[in-house]
C-alpha positions as CSV (number, residue, x, y, z in Angstrom):
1,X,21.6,-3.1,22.4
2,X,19.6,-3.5,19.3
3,X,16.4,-1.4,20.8
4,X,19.0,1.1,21.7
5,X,20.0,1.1,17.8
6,X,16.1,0.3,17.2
7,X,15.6,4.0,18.6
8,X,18.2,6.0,17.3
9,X,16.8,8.6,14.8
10,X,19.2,8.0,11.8
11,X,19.7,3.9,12.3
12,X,16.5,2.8,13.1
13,X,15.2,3.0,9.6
14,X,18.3,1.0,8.7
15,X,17.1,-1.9,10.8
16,X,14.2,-2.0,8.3
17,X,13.2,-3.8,5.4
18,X,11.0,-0.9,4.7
19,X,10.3,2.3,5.8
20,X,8.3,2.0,8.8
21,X,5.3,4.1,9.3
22,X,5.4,4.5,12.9
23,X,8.6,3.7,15.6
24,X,9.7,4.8,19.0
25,X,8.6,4.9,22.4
26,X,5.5,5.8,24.0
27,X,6.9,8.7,26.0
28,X,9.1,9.4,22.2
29,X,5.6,10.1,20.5
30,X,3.8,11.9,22.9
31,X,6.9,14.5,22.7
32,X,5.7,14.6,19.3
33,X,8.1,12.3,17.3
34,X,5.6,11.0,15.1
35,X,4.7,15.0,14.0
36,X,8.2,15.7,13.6
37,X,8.7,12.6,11.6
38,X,5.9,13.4,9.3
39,X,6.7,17.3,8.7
40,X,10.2,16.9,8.0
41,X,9.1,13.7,5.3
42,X,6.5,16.8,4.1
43,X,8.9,19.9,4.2
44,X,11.6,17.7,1.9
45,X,8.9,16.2,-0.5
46,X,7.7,20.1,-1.1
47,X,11.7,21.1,-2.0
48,X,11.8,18.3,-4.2
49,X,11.9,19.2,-7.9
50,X,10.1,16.6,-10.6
51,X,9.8,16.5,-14.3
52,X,6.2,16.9,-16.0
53,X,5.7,15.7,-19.0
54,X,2.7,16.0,-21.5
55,X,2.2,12.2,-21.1
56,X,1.6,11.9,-17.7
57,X,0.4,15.3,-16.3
58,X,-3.0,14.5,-16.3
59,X,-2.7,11.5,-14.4
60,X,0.2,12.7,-12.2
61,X,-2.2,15.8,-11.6
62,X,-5.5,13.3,-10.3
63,X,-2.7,12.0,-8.0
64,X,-1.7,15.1,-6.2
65,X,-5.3,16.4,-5.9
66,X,-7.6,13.1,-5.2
67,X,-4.4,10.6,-4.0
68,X,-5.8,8.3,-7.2
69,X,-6.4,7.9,-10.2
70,X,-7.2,5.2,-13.1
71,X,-6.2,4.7,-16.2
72,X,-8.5,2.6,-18.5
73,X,-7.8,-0.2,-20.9
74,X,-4.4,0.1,-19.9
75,X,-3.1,-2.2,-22.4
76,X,-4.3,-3.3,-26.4
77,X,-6.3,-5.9,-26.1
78,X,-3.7,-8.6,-27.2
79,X,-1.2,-7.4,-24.7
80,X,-3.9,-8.0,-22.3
81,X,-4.5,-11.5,-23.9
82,X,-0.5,-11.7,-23.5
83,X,-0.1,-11.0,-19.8
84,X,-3.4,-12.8,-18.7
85,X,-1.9,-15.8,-19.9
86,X,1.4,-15.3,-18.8
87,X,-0.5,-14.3,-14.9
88,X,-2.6,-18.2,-15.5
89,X,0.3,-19.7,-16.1
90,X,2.7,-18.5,-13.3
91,X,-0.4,-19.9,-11.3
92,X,-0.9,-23.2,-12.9
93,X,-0.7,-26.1,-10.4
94,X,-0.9,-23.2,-7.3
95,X,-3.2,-23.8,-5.2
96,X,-4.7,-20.8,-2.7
97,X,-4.0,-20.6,0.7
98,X,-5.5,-19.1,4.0
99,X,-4.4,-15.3,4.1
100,X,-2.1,-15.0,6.9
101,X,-2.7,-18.7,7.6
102,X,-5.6,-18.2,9.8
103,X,-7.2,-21.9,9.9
104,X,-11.1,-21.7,9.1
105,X,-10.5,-18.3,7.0
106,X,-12.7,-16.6,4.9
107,X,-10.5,-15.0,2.6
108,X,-7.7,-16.5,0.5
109,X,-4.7,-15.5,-1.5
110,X,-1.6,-16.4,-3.1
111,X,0.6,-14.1,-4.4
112,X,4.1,-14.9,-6.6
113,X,7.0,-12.1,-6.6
114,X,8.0,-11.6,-10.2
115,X,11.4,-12.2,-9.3
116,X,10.4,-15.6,-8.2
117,X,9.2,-16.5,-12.2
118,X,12.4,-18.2,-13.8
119,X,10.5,-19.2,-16.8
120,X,7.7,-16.9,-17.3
121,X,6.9,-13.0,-16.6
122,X,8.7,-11.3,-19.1
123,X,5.9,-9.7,-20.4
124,X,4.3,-8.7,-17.2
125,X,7.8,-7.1,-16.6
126,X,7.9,-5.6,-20.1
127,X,4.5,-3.5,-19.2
128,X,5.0,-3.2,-15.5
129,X,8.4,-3.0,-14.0
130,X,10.2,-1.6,-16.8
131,X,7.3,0.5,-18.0
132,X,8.9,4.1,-18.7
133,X,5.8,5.9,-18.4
134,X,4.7,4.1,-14.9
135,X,8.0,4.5,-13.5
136,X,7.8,8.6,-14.4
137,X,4.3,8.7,-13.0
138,X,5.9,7.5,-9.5
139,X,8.8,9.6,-10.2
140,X,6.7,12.6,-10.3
141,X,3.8,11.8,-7.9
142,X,6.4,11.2,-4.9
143,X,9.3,13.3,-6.5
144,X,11.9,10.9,-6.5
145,X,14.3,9.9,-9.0
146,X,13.7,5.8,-10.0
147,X,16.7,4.2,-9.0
148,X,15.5,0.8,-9.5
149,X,12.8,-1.1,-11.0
150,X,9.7,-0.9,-8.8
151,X,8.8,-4.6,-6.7
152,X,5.8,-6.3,-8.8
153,X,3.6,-9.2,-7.2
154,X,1.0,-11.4,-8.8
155,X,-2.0,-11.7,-6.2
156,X,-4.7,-13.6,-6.1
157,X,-8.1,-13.5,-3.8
158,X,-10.9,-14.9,-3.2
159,X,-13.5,-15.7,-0.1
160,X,-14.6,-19.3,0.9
161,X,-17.6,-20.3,2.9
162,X,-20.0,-17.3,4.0
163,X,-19.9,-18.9,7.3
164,X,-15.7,-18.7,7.9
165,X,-14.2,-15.2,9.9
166,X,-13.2,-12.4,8.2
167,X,-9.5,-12.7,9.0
168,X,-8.5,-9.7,6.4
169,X,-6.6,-7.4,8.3
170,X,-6.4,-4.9,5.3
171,X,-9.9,-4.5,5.3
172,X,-9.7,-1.8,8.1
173,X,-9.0,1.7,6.9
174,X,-5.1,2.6,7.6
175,X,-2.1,4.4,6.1
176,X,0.5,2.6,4.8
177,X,3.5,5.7,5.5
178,X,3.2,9.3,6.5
179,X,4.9,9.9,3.6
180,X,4.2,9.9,-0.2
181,X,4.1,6.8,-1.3
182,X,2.9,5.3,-4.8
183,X,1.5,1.5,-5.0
184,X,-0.3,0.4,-8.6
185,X,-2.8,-2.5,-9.5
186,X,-3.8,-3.8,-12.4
187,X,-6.6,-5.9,-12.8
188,X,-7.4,-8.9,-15.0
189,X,-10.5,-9.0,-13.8
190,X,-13.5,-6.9,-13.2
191,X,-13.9,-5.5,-9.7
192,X,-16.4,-4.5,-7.0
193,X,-18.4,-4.4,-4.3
194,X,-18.3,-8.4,-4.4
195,X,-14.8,-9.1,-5.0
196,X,-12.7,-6.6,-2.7
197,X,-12.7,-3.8,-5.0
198,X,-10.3,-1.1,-3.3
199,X,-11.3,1.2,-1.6
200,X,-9.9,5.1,-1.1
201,X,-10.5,8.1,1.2
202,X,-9.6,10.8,-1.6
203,X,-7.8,14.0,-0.6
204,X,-6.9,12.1,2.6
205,X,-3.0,12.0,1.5
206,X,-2.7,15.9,2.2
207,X,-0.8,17.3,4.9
208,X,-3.3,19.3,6.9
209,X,-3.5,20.3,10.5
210,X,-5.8,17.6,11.5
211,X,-4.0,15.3,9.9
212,X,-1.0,15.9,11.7
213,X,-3.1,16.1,15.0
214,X,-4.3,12.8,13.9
215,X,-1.3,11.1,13.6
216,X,-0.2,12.4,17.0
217,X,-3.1,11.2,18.7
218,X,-2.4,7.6,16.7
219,X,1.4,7.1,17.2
220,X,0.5,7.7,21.2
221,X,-1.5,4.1,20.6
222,X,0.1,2.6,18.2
223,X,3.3,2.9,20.8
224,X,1.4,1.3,23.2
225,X,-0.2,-1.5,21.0
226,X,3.1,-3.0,20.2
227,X,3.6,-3.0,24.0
228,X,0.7,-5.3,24.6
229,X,-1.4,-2.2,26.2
230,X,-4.1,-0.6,23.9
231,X,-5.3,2.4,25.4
232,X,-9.0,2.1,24.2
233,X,-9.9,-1.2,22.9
234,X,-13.2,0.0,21.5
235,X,-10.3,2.0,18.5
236,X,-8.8,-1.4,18.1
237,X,-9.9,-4.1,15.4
238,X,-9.4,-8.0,15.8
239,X,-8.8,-9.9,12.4
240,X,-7.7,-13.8,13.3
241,X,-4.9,-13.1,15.0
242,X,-4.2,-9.4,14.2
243,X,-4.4,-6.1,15.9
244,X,-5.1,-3.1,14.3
245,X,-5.9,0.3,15.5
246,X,-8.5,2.4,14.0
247,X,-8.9,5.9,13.2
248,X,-10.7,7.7,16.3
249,X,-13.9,8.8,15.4
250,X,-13.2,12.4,16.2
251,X,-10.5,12.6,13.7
252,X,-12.4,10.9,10.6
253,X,-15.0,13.5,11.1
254,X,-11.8,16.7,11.6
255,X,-10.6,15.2,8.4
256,X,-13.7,14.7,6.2
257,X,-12.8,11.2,5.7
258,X,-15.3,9.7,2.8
259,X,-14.7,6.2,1.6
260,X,-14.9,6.0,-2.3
261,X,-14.8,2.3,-3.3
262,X,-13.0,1.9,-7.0
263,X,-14.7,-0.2,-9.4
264,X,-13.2,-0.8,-12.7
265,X,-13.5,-3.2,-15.1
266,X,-10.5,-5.2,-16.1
267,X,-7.5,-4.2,-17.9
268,X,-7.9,-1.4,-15.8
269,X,-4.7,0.7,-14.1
270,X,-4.9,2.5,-10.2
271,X,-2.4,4.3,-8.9
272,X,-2.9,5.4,-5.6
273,X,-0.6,7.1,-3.1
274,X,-1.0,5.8,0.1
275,X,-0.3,8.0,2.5
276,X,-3.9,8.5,1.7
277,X,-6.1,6.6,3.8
278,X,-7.0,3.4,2.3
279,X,-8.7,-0.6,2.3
280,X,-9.3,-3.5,0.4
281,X,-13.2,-3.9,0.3
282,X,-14.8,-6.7,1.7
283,X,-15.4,-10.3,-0.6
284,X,-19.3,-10.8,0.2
285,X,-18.8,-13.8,-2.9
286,X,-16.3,-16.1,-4.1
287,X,-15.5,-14.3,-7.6
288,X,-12.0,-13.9,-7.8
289,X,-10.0,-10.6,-7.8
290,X,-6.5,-11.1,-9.8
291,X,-4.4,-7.9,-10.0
292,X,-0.7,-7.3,-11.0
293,X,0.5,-5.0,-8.2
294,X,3.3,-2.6,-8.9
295,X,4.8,-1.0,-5.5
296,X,7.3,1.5,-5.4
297,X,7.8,2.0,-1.5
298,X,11.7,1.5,-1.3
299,X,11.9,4.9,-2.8
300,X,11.7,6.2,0.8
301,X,14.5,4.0,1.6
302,X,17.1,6.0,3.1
303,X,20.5,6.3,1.2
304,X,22.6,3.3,1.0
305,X,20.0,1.1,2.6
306,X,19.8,-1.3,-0.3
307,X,23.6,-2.2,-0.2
308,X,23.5,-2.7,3.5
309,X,20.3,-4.6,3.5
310,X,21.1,-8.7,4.9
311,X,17.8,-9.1,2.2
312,X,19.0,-7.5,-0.9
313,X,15.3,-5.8,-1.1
Protein backbone atom coordinates (compact mmCIF):
# COMPACT_ATOMS: atom_id res chain seq x y z
CA UNK A 1 0.00 0.00 0.00
CA UNK A 2 2.53 2.58 0.87
CA UNK A 3 4.46 2.20 -2.70
CA UNK A 4 1.06 2.64 -4.16
CA UNK A 5 0.83 5.99 -2.06
CA UNK A 6 4.79 6.24 -2.68
CA UNK A 7 3.71 6.66 -6.54
CA UNK A 8 0.80 8.77 -6.58
CA UNK A 9 1.66 12.19 -8.11
CA UNK A 10 0.20 14.54 -5.40
CA UNK A 11 1.12 12.23 -2.14
CA UNK A 12 4.23 11.04 -2.80
CA UNK A 13 5.99 14.24 -2.01
CA UNK A 14 4.00 14.09 1.21
CA UNK A 15 5.81 10.87 2.19
CA UNK A 16 8.89 13.00 2.22
CA UNK A 17 10.95 14.81 4.54
CA UNK A 18 12.15 16.78 1.56
CA UNK A 19 11.50 17.27 -1.75
CA UNK A 20 12.87 14.49 -3.51
CA UNK A 21 14.77 14.98 -6.66
CA UNK A 22 13.91 12.00 -8.52
CA UNK A 23 10.76 9.22 -7.78
CA UNK A 24 8.82 6.74 -9.60
CA UNK A 25 9.16 3.75 -11.64
CA UNK A 26 11.40 2.81 -14.27
CA UNK A 27 8.70 2.37 -16.88
CA UNK A 28 7.18 6.01 -15.00
CA UNK A 29 10.43 7.85 -16.18
CA UNK A 30 10.98 6.53 -19.42
CA UNK A 31 7.32 7.88 -20.23
CA UNK A 32 8.92 11.00 -19.32
CA UNK A 33 7.95 11.72 -15.64
CA UNK A 34 11.04 13.09 -14.64
CA UNK A 35 10.74 15.91 -17.77
CA UNK A 36 7.31 16.59 -16.83
CA UNK A 37 8.26 16.93 -13.20
CA UNK A 38 11.03 19.35 -14.02
CA UNK A 39 9.04 21.63 -16.59
CA UNK A 40 6.02 22.09 -14.60
CA UNK A 41 8.61 23.05 -11.28
CA UNK A 42 10.15 25.46 -14.34
CA UNK A 43 6.89 26.78 -15.92
CA UNK A 44 5.52 27.81 -12.12
CA UNK A 45 9.01 29.29 -10.99
CA UNK A 46 8.87 31.66 -14.29
CA UNK A 47 4.98 32.90 -13.17
CA UNK A 48 6.25 33.55 -9.87
CA UNK A 49 6.51 37.27 -9.06
CA UNK A 50 9.57 38.47 -6.48
CA UNK A 51 10.54 41.70 -4.94
CA UNK A 52 13.98 43.36 -5.92
CA UNK A 53 15.46 45.46 -3.90
CA UNK A 54 18.48 47.85 -4.24
CA UNK A 55 20.25 45.72 -1.58
CA UNK A 56 20.33 42.61 -2.99
CA UNK A 57 19.94 42.89 -6.76
CA UNK A 58 23.34 42.52 -7.46
CA UNK A 59 23.74 39.47 -5.75
CA UNK A 60 20.30 38.07 -6.51
CA UNK A 61 21.30 38.97 -10.27
CA UNK A 62 25.00 36.65 -10.07
CA UNK A 63 22.53 34.07 -8.86
CA UNK A 64 20.13 33.86 -11.81
CA UNK A 65 23.01 34.22 -14.36
CA UNK A 66 26.09 32.10 -12.84
CA UNK A 67 23.86 29.87 -10.09
CA UNK A 68 26.52 31.68 -7.45
CA UNK A 69 27.73 34.11 -6.05
CA UNK A 70 29.92 35.47 -2.95
CA UNK A 71 29.72 37.95 -0.75
CA UNK A 72 33.01 39.03 0.94
CA UNK A 73 33.74 39.86 4.55
CA UNK A 74 30.36 39.12 5.21
CA UNK A 75 30.39 40.29 8.66
CA UNK A 76 32.61 43.29 10.79
CA UNK A 77 35.31 41.84 12.05
CA UNK A 78 34.08 41.57 15.69
CA UNK A 79 30.91 39.86 14.67
CA UNK A 80 33.20 37.50 13.06
CA UNK A 81 35.24 37.34 16.31
CA UNK A 82 31.54 36.85 17.88
CA UNK A 83 30.26 33.81 15.91
CA UNK A 84 33.74 32.05 15.55
CA UNK A 85 33.62 31.74 19.20
CA UNK A 86 30.22 30.95 19.51
CA UNK A 87 30.91 28.01 16.39
CA UNK A 88 34.36 26.74 18.97
CA UNK A 89 32.29 26.59 21.56
CA UNK A 90 29.15 24.56 20.38
CA UNK A 91 32.12 22.16 19.41
CA UNK A 92 34.04 22.07 22.61
CA UNK A 93 34.44 18.55 23.97
CA UNK A 94 33.01 17.16 20.22
CA UNK A 95 35.00 14.97 18.85
CA UNK A 96 34.86 14.19 14.85
CA UNK A 97 33.56 11.22 13.46
CA UNK A 98 33.81 9.01 10.17
CA UNK A 99 31.39 10.68 7.50
CA UNK A 100 28.74 8.33 6.93
CA UNK A 101 30.43 6.00 9.48
CA UNK A 102 32.59 4.30 7.01
CA UNK A 103 35.25 2.50 9.35
CA UNK A 104 38.97 3.33 8.01
CA UNK A 105 37.55 6.71 6.39
CA UNK A 106 39.37 9.39 4.98
CA UNK A 107 37.20 12.14 5.54
CA UNK A 108 35.56 13.38 8.75
CA UNK A 109 32.72 15.56 9.94
CA UNK A 110 30.60 16.56 12.61
CA UNK A 111 27.92 18.74 12.19
CA UNK A 112 25.41 20.31 15.09
CA UNK A 113 21.78 21.58 13.99
CA UNK A 114 21.31 25.06 15.47
CA UNK A 115 18.25 23.91 16.90
CA UNK A 116 20.14 21.43 18.88
CA UNK A 117 22.28 24.54 20.82
CA UNK A 118 20.21 25.16 24.14
CA UNK A 119 22.83 27.35 25.52
CA UNK A 120 24.72 28.83 22.74
CA UNK A 121 23.92 30.11 18.95
CA UNK A 122 22.10 33.06 19.29
CA UNK A 123 24.42 34.96 17.44
CA UNK A 124 24.96 32.56 14.64
CA UNK A 125 21.05 32.76 14.53
CA UNK A 126 21.08 36.56 14.76
CA UNK A 127 23.29 36.79 11.33
CA UNK A 128 22.10 33.58 9.71
CA UNK A 129 18.67 32.40 10.31
CA UNK A 130 16.96 35.53 10.99
CA UNK A 131 19.11 37.51 8.65
CA UNK A 132 16.48 39.83 6.65
CA UNK A 133 18.70 40.39 3.89
CA UNK A 134 19.72 36.52 3.42
CA UNK A 135 16.30 35.36 3.77
CA UNK A 136 15.14 38.14 0.75
CA UNK A 137 18.05 36.92 -1.31
CA UNK A 138 16.43 33.23 -1.19
CA UNK A 139 13.12 34.80 -1.48
CA UNK A 140 14.05 36.27 -4.67
CA UNK A 141 16.59 33.82 -6.20
CA UNK A 142 13.78 30.87 -6.00
CA UNK A 143 10.74 33.26 -5.91
CA UNK A 144 9.16 32.13 -2.91
CA UNK A 145 7.82 33.86 -0.04
CA UNK A 146 9.95 32.93 3.46
CA UNK A 147 7.60 31.29 5.55
CA UNK A 148 9.97 30.12 8.01
CA UNK A 149 13.39 30.61 9.21
CA UNK A 150 15.79 28.69 6.86
CA UNK A 151 17.54 25.18 8.66
CA UNK A 152 21.18 26.19 9.75
CA UNK A 153 23.95 23.50 10.56
CA UNK A 154 27.44 23.92 12.00
CA UNK A 155 29.84 21.50 9.96
CA UNK A 156 32.92 20.52 10.39
CA UNK A 157 35.60 18.50 8.00
CA UNK A 158 38.57 17.40 7.80
CA UNK A 159 40.68 14.26 6.14
CA UNK A 160 42.80 11.72 8.18
CA UNK A 161 45.52 9.46 6.87
CA UNK A 162 46.48 9.92 3.08
CA UNK A 163 46.42 6.24 3.03
CA UNK A 164 42.33 5.81 4.22
CA UNK A 165 39.38 5.65 1.18
CA UNK A 166 37.75 8.42 -0.06
CA UNK A 167 34.39 7.60 1.32
CA UNK A 168 32.85 11.21 0.35
CA UNK A 169 29.95 10.59 -1.57
CA UNK A 170 29.40 14.46 -2.28
CA UNK A 171 32.49 14.67 -3.88
CA UNK A 172 30.83 13.38 -7.28
CA UNK A 173 29.26 16.08 -9.28
CA UNK A 174 25.14 15.83 -8.82
CA UNK A 175 22.07 17.98 -8.49
CA UNK A 176 20.49 18.33 -5.43
CA UNK A 177 16.55 19.14 -7.08
CA UNK A 178 15.37 19.89 -10.51
CA UNK A 179 14.15 22.77 -9.06
CA UNK A 180 15.46 26.13 -7.83
CA UNK A 181 16.87 25.66 -4.79
CA UNK A 182 19.06 28.05 -2.59
CA UNK A 183 21.82 26.52 0.08
CA UNK A 184 24.46 29.19 1.74
CA UNK A 185 27.95 28.67 3.50
CA UNK A 186 29.86 30.65 5.43
CA UNK A 187 33.17 30.02 6.22
CA UNK A 188 35.38 30.55 9.31
CA UNK A 189 38.06 29.52 7.68
CA UNK A 190 40.02 29.93 4.50
CA UNK A 191 39.20 27.45 1.72
CA UNK A 192 40.64 25.54 -1.22
CA UNK A 193 41.96 23.18 -3.24
CA UNK A 194 43.32 21.49 0.12
CA UNK A 195 40.43 21.64 2.24
CA UNK A 196 37.23 20.73 0.11
CA UNK A 197 36.70 24.13 -1.27
CA UNK A 198 33.22 23.85 -3.15
CA UNK A 199 32.98 23.38 -6.18
CA UNK A 200 30.26 24.75 -8.96
CA UNK A 201 29.40 24.15 -12.69
CA UNK A 202 28.10 27.86 -13.37
CA UNK A 203 25.16 28.36 -15.67
CA UNK A 204 24.40 24.71 -15.15
CA UNK A 205 21.06 25.61 -13.10
CA UNK A 206 19.29 26.83 -16.38
CA UNK A 207 16.60 25.08 -17.92
CA UNK A 208 17.85 24.19 -21.38
CA UNK A 209 16.98 21.45 -23.80
CA UNK A 210 19.90 19.33 -23.02
CA UNK A 211 19.33 19.67 -19.67
CA UNK A 212 16.05 18.32 -19.80
CA UNK A 213 17.34 15.56 -22.14
CA UNK A 214 19.78 15.03 -19.50
CA UNK A 215 17.63 14.43 -16.78
CA UNK A 216 15.54 12.08 -18.86
CA UNK A 217 18.36 10.03 -19.80
CA UNK A 218 19.29 10.07 -15.75
CA UNK A 219 15.90 9.42 -14.02
CA UNK A 220 15.87 6.14 -16.55
CA UNK A 221 19.05 4.98 -14.14
CA UNK A 222 18.55 6.46 -11.29
CA UNK A 223 14.99 4.27 -11.34
CA UNK A 224 16.91 1.45 -11.87
CA UNK A 225 19.68 2.05 -9.30
CA UNK A 226 17.40 2.09 -6.36
CA UNK A 227 16.24 -1.27 -7.80
CA UNK A 228 19.62 -2.90 -7.32
CA UNK A 229 20.11 -2.89 -11.39
CA UNK A 230 22.49 -0.07 -12.77
CA UNK A 231 22.20 0.02 -16.30
CA UNK A 232 25.96 0.97 -17.02
CA UNK A 233 28.20 0.54 -14.18
CA UNK A 234 31.02 2.38 -15.84
CA UNK A 235 28.23 5.97 -15.00
CA UNK A 236 28.12 4.74 -11.45
CA UNK A 237 30.57 5.83 -8.62
CA UNK A 238 31.42 3.70 -5.41
CA UNK A 239 32.07 5.87 -2.10
CA UNK A 240 32.35 3.21 1.08
CA UNK A 241 29.21 2.01 0.88
CA UNK A 242 27.37 4.43 -1.54
CA UNK A 243 26.10 4.48 -5.03
CA UNK A 244 25.97 7.28 -7.08
CA UNK A 245 25.29 7.77 -10.65
CA UNK A 246 27.25 10.06 -12.71
CA UNK A 247 26.54 12.48 -15.37
CA UNK A 248 26.99 10.52 -18.86
CA UNK A 249 29.73 11.86 -20.61
CA UNK A 250 27.70 12.79 -23.63
CA UNK A 251 25.53 15.13 -21.72
CA UNK A 252 28.42 17.03 -19.74
CA UNK A 253 29.85 17.81 -23.10
CA UNK A 254 25.70 18.84 -24.70
CA UNK A 255 25.72 21.02 -21.61
CA UNK A 256 29.08 22.76 -21.48
CA UNK A 257 29.54 21.57 -18.07
CA UNK A 258 32.92 23.41 -16.60
CA UNK A 259 33.87 22.89 -12.93
CA UNK A 260 34.79 26.29 -11.21
CA UNK A 261 36.12 25.45 -7.77
CA UNK A 262 35.28 28.53 -5.13
CA UNK A 263 38.00 29.65 -3.07
CA UNK A 264 37.46 32.33 -0.61
CA UNK A 265 38.96 33.32 2.29
CA UNK A 266 37.12 33.31 5.49
CA UNK A 267 34.31 35.36 6.66
CA UNK A 268 33.30 34.83 3.32
CA UNK A 269 29.35 34.25 2.13
CA UNK A 270 28.24 31.62 -1.03
CA UNK A 271 25.08 31.28 -2.10
CA UNK A 272 24.56 28.88 -4.63
CA UNK A 273 21.39 27.37 -6.16
CA UNK A 274 21.63 24.01 -6.58
CA UNK A 275 19.79 22.90 -9.17
CA UNK A 276 23.08 23.77 -10.61
CA UNK A 277 25.44 21.09 -10.83
CA UNK A 278 27.59 20.94 -7.95
CA UNK A 279 30.61 19.06 -5.37
CA UNK A 280 32.43 19.40 -2.44
CA UNK A 281 36.26 19.39 -3.58
CA UNK A 282 38.46 16.86 -2.53
CA UNK A 283 40.66 17.19 1.14
CA UNK A 284 44.22 16.31 -0.33
CA UNK A 285 45.44 17.63 3.65
CA UNK A 286 44.12 17.61 6.97
CA UNK A 287 43.39 21.57 7.33
CA UNK A 288 40.07 21.85 8.49
CA UNK A 289 37.05 23.45 6.64
CA UNK A 290 34.40 24.94 9.24
CA UNK A 291 31.39 26.60 7.52
CA UNK A 292 27.91 27.74 8.91
CA UNK A 293 25.54 26.29 6.32
CA UNK A 294 22.20 28.08 5.77
CA UNK A 295 19.71 25.75 3.61
CA UNK A 296 16.53 26.85 2.49
CA UNK A 297 15.11 23.62 0.62
CA UNK A 298 11.73 23.21 2.47
CA UNK A 299 10.67 26.11 0.47
CA UNK A 300 9.74 23.51 -2.20
CA UNK A 301 7.78 21.80 0.32
CA UNK A 302 4.38 21.29 -0.90
CA UNK A 303 1.52 23.19 1.01
CA UNK A 304 0.64 21.90 4.32
CA UNK A 305 3.52 19.50 4.43
CA UNK A 306 5.08 21.00 7.59
CA UNK A 307 1.83 20.47 9.72
CA UNK A 308 1.45 16.98 8.50
CA UNK A 309 5.09 16.06 8.81
CA UNK A 310 5.55 12.99 11.84
CA UNK A 311 9.20 15.18 12.01
CA UNK A 312 8.05 18.63 12.48
CA UNK A 313 10.94 19.60 9.70
Amino acid sequence: MHNFLANLPILRAYLHNSVPYHVGSIWGNRLGLQVLRTTSQYLQFKVRSRSLANDISKCVSAVDEDGVALIENFLEPSQFEKVRAEFEAAFKGIELSPYKNDVNAKLFRTQIALSELKHVGSTISKHFQQNDMLNRIASAAVRRKISRLPDVHLDWYQSSSDGAADNDIENILHADLHTATVKMFFYLDNVNESNGAFIYAKGSHQLTLNRLRHEYEFSVRQAKLKKGVPSDKALVEVRGKEFRNTISPKYRQAMNIEETQICVNRNTLVIANNMGFHRRGEFPSNRPRRSIQINYRYLEEPFGKRLLSRSGR
